[in-house]
N, C-alpha and C positions, 0 to 999 in steps of 0.2 A: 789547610793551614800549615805552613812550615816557617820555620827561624832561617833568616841568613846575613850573613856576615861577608864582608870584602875590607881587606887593610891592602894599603902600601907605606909601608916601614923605612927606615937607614937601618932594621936589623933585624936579626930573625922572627918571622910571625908566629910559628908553627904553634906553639906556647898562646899567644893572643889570641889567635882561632879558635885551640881548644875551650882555653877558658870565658871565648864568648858564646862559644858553641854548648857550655854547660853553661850560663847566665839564660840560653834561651832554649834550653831542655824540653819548658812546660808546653812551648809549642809544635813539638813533633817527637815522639819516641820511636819510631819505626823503624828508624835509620839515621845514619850521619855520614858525613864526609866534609874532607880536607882535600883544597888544590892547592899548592906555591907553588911560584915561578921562580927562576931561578936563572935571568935571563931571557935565553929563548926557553926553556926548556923547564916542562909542568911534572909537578911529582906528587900523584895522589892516591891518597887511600880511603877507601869508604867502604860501610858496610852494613847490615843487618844489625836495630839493636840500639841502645841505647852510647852515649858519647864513651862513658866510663868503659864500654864495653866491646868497641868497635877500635879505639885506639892506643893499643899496647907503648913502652918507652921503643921499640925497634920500630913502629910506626911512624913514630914522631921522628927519629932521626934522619928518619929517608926525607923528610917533610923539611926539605931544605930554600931557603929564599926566603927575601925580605917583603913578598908580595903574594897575597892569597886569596881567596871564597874560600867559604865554607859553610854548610848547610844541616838542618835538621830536616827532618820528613816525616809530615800528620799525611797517611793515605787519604785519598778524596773517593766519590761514591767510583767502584766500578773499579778503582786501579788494584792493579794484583801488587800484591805482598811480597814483591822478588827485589832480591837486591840488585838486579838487573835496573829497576828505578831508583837506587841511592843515588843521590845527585852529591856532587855537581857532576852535567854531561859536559862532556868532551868533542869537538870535531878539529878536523887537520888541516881543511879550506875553507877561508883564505887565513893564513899566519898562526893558526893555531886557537882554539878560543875555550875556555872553560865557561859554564855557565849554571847560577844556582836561582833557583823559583820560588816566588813566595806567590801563589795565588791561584787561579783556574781560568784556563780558556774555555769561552762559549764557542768556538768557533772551530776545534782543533780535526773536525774530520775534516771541513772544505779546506784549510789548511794542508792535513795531510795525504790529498788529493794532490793540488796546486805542489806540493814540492814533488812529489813522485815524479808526476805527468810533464810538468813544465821547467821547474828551477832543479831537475832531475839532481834530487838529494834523495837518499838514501835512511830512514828513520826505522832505529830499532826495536825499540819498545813499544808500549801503547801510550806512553808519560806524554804528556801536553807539553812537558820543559822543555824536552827533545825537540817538538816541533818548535818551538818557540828558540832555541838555539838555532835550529837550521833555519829558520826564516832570518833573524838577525847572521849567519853568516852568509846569504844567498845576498841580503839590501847591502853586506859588507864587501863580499866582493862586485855588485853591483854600481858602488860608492866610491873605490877607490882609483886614483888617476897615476899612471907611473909607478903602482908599486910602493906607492909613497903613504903612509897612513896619519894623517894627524887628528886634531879633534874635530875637524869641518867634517871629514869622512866619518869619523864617528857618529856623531851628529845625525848626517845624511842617512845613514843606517837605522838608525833607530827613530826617524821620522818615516822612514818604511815599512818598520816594525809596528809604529800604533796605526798606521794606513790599512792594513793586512789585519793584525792581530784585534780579539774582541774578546771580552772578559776580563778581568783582573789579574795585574801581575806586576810584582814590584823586585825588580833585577839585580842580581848583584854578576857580573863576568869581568875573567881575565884575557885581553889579548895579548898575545905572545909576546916580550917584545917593546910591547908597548903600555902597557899598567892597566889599570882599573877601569870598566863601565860598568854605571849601576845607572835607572832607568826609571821610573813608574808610571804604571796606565792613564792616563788624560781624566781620567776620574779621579783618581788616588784611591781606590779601594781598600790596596791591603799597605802597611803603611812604611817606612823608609826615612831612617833619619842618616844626619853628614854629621858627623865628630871628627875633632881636631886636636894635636896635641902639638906643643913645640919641645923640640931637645935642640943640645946642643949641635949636633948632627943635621938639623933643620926641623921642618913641619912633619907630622905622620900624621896620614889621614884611616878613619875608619868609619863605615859605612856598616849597618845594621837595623833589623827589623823594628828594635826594640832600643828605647836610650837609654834604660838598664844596660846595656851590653857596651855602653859608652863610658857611663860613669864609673862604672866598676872596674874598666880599664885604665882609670884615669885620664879618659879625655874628654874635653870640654863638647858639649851636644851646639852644634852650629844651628841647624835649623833644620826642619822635613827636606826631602826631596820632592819639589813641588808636582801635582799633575805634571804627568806629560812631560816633564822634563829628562834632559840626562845630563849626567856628570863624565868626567873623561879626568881621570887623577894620572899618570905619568908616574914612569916608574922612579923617579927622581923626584918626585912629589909635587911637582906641576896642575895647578889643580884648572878646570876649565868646565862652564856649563853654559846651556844651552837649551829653551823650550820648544820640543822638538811637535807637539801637536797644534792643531790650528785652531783649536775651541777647546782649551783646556779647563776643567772646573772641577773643584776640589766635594767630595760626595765621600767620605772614610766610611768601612761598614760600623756601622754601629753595636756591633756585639763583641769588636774588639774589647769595646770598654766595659760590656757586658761581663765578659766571661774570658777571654782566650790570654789579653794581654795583662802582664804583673802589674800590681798597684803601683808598685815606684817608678812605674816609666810614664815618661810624658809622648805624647803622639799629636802630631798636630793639634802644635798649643794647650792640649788639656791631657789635667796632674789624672791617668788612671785612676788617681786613691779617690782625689778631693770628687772627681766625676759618681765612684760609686756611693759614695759619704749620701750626695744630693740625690741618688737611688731611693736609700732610707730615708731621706726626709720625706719626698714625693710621694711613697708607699706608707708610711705614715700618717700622711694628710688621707690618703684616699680611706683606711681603717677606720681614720674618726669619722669622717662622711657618711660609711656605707657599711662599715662594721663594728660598730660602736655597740651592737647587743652582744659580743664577742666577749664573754669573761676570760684575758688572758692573764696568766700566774707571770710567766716568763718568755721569751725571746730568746731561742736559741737558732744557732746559724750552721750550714753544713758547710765545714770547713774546705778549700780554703776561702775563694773565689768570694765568697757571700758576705764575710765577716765585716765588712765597711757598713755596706747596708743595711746589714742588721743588729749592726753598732749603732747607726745613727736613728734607726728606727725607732728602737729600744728607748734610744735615749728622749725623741720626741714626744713616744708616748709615755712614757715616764713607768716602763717596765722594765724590771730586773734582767739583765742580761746575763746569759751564763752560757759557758763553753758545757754544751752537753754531749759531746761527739768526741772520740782522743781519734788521732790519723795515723796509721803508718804510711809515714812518708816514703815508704819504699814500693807503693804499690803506684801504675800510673794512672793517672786521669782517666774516669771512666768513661767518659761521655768521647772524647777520643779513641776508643776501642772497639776495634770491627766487633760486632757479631752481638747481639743479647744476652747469649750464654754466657760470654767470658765478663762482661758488665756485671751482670747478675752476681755471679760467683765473685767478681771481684769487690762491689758494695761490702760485702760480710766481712774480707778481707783487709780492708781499705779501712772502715770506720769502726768504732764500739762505741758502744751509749753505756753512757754513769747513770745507774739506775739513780741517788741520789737527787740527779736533777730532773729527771720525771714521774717519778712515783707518786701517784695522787695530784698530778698537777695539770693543768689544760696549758698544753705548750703551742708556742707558735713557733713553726720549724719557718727559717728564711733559705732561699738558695738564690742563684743567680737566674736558673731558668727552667723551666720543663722541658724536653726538648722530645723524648721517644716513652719518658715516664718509668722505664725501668728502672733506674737509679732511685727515684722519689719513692716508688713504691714500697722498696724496700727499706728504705732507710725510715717510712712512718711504721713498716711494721716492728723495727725495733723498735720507737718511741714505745710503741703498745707495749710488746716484750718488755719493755723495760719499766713497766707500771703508768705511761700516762696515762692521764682520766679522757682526756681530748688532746685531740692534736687539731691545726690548723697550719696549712701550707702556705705561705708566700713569695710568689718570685719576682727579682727584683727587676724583671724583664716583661712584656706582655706575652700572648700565646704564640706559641712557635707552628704557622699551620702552613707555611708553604717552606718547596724546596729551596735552600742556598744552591747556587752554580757559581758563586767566588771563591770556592776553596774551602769550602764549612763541610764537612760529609752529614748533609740534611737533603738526601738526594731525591722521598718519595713521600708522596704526603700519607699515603698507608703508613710509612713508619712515623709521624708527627700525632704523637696525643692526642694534639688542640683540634689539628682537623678534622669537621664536621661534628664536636662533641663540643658543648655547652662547660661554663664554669661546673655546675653541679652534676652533671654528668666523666666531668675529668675527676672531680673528687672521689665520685664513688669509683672511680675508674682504679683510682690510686692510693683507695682507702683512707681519703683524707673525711675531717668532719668538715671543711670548707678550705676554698683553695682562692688563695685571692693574687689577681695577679697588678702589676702595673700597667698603666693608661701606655699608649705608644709618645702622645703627646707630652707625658709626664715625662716619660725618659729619654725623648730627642729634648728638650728643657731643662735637665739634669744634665747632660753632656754640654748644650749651648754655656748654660749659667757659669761653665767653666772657659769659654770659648764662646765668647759669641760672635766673631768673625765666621765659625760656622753656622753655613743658613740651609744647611743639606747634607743628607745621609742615605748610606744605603741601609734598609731597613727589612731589604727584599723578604727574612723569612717572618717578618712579621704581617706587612700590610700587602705584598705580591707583586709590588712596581721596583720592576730591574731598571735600575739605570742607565746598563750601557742600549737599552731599547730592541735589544735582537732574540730575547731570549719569548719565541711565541708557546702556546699549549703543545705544539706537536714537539718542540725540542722538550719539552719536560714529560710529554708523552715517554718518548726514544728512552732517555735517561732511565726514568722507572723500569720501561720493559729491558733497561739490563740491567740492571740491578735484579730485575728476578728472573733472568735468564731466561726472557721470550726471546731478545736480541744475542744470539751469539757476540761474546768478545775476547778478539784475540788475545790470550795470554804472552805476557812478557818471557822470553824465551829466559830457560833456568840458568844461574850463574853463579859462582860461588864468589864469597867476600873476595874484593879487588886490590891490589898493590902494583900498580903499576908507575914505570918509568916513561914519559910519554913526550918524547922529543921531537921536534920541531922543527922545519927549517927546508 
């Protein structure tokens, strides 16, 4: 899961990058970077680290030109931790091209076979982006006639791109020269909105993960970038689109709205907030149903992610809500954090519990999801710590028991709680006194009631059916055994933070 950003301006971006690039923080800490053109000619900086901390004021000055990508980076299962993968990737044939990734390929060894062997490109890391760069410059310079580039060629390209390419991935790239393409998989998995603003100067267009990163800019959100389609903006603000796949059908994952993506943004057609609101109601209903011998005092939510739905919960069943948890905001998201240890260590760090609001009281802690249980664990051990009589868990998702391969790092079902362990067996797993989750049907119906033009989602780690249909047991086999290092995998060769001038022509 990564944030990314493409503008083309009448005036300098460097400044609207950054600050879309902090607007979409929550979804990659890892890493960041910045490309503007400048002309022909790409000037970027990227690096290890969080956005406040990757680019200095001499950073930003180098960061010249009215046209840009820009990216955040959440690692996925297996990639190394080297800023050698801060994106956006770079190649020099044909015309120069920057490119930033929001998503994960299912497909990216037969990929980086096919380019070695046959469209003899050259790929340095182990990054998916990388390959998915070089396949879209191999269908580019496959596409163009005379030397001549316009948006037919574009087009052509990236109708090559979803021919080749399998998995999720929603694009934002500069070509040299020639202005903006931004892209998404024929599914729509990971998601991509068009904003627009007018100046005096003319139109500026801005492309992003997230319509938070639009509005805050001040520009007006036009619409998703549909499946399968692509956009081709001119560096002159030309705008031009085109549905580049042959059976394109709209399928968003559904845990964006779960858990990844901010309440204020809207994503194909549905408000984040009002979608989680309908979380808590659903999960409310199910409590009166099936857990109604449940003596609860109060409704508290682990902030932040959860607080709609255990707002609205609260409010259906006509239980007291209370902020029982204070956050420092300075710590990142745990469930995006390689490793257990650092999670663990990080929960104590992250959250405090007000003994006031659990003391003697049977609470019901709400979150967004279970997902590996470390995080839940600890956080009902403070409630105890902190004097509750009971605790009760609810998440506002159902169980999390198969891998994501779209770009979520839920890469093995050994690491997933839910699988093969029973509701009352996850409790005691997690020292809860009962753990109640939501129906799947209840939460594609909460997303719908917000949207009902959607008639389909990806839902892969809940119920196990992958959309793009290529993903069999043996590929999820592979996956696992590297993740525990029965499968050697090549590490990304070391490299320290990048500033470079990268010219073209």
């Amino acid at each position: 899961m990564c944030g990314i950003i493409g503008a083309v301006s009448h005036q300098p971006v460097n400044q609207l990058l950054y600050d879309g690039l902090q607007l979409l923080q929550h979804r990659g800490q890892d890493a960041a970077g910045i490309v503007t053109a400048d002309g022909s000619m790409f000037h970027m900086h990227k690096g290890s680290g969080m956005v406040r901390d990757v680019f200095r004021t001499r950073d930003m000055r180098n960061l010249i030109g009215n046209a840009g990508v820009a990216h955040v980076r959440y690692p996925t299962a297996g990639s190394a931790a080297s800023p050698a993968e801060a994106q956006p990737f770079y190649v020099n044939s044909p015309f120069g091209i920057v490119l930033a990734h929001n998503g994960n390929l299912t497909n990216t060894e037969q990929l980086q076979e096919d380019l070695f062997r046959q469209d003899l490109r050259h790929v340095n890391t182990g990054s998916d982006s990388e390959v998915l760069l070089n396949v879209l410059a191999h269908e580019l310079h496959g596409a163009v006639k005379n030397l001549r580039l316009t948006p037919d060629v574009v087009f052509a390209a990236v109708s090559g791109v979803h021919r080749r390419c399998k998995g999720a991935y929603a694009v934002v790239a500069m070509i040299a020269g020639f202005g903006l393409v931004a892209f998404r998989d024929p599914y729509g998995i990971r998601p991509l909105v068009i904003g627009r603003q007018e100046t005096e100067a003319g139109t500026e267009w801005l492309v992003a993960s997230e319509s938070v990163a639009l509005d805050a800019m001040g520009f007006k959100v036009e619409r998703d970038v549909a499946p399968g389609e692509a956009i081709a903006i001119t560096l002159d603000g030309r705008f031009f689109s085109q549905q580049c796949a042959p059976d394109p059908r709209l399928v968003p994952c559904i845990f964006e709205y779960v858990y990844f993506a901010r309440p204020d943004s809207v994503m194909d057609g549905v408000s984040v907030y009002e979608s989680r609101l309908r979380m808590g109601e659903r999960l409310a209903r199910k409590i009166e149903r099936d857990f109604s011998h449940l003596r609860i005092d109060v409704v508290i939510p682990i902030p932040d992610t959860s607080r709609p739905s255990a707002l609205q919960l609260a409010y259906k069943l006509n239980i007291p809500y209370r902020e029982g948890f204070i956050k420092n905001r300075y710590i990142g998201r745990t469930f995006i954090m390689p490793g257990q240890g650092v999670r663990r260590k990080s929960v104590r760090q992250k959250l405090n519990a007000m003994a006031m609001e659990f003391k003697d009281k049977n609470v019901l802690l709400v979150d967004d999801s279970i997902v590996r249980g470390t995080t839940s664990r600890e956080i009902i051990q403070m409630a105890r710590d902190a004097g509750a009589r009971a605790v009760y868990f609810a998440s506002a998702s159902p169980p999390v028991r198969f891998p994501n391969v779209y770009g979520i790092d839920m890469p093995t079902r050994a690491e997933l709680l839910a699988t093969g362990r029973s509701d009352e067996e996850i409790a005691r797993e997690i020292g809860a006194d009962a753990v109640i989750y939501q129906d799947l049907p209840d939460l594609i119906a909460a997303v719908r009631e917000v949207n009902p033009r959607l008639t389909r989602f990806d839902a892969s780690c809940f119920d196990g059916n992958y959309v793009t249909g290529d993903v069999s047991e043996e590929y999820l086999a592979r996956l696992e055994a590297q993740r525990s290092g029965v499968v050697p995998v090549v590490p990304a060769p070391p490299t320290r933070q990048m500033d470079l001038n990268l010219a073209t022509g």
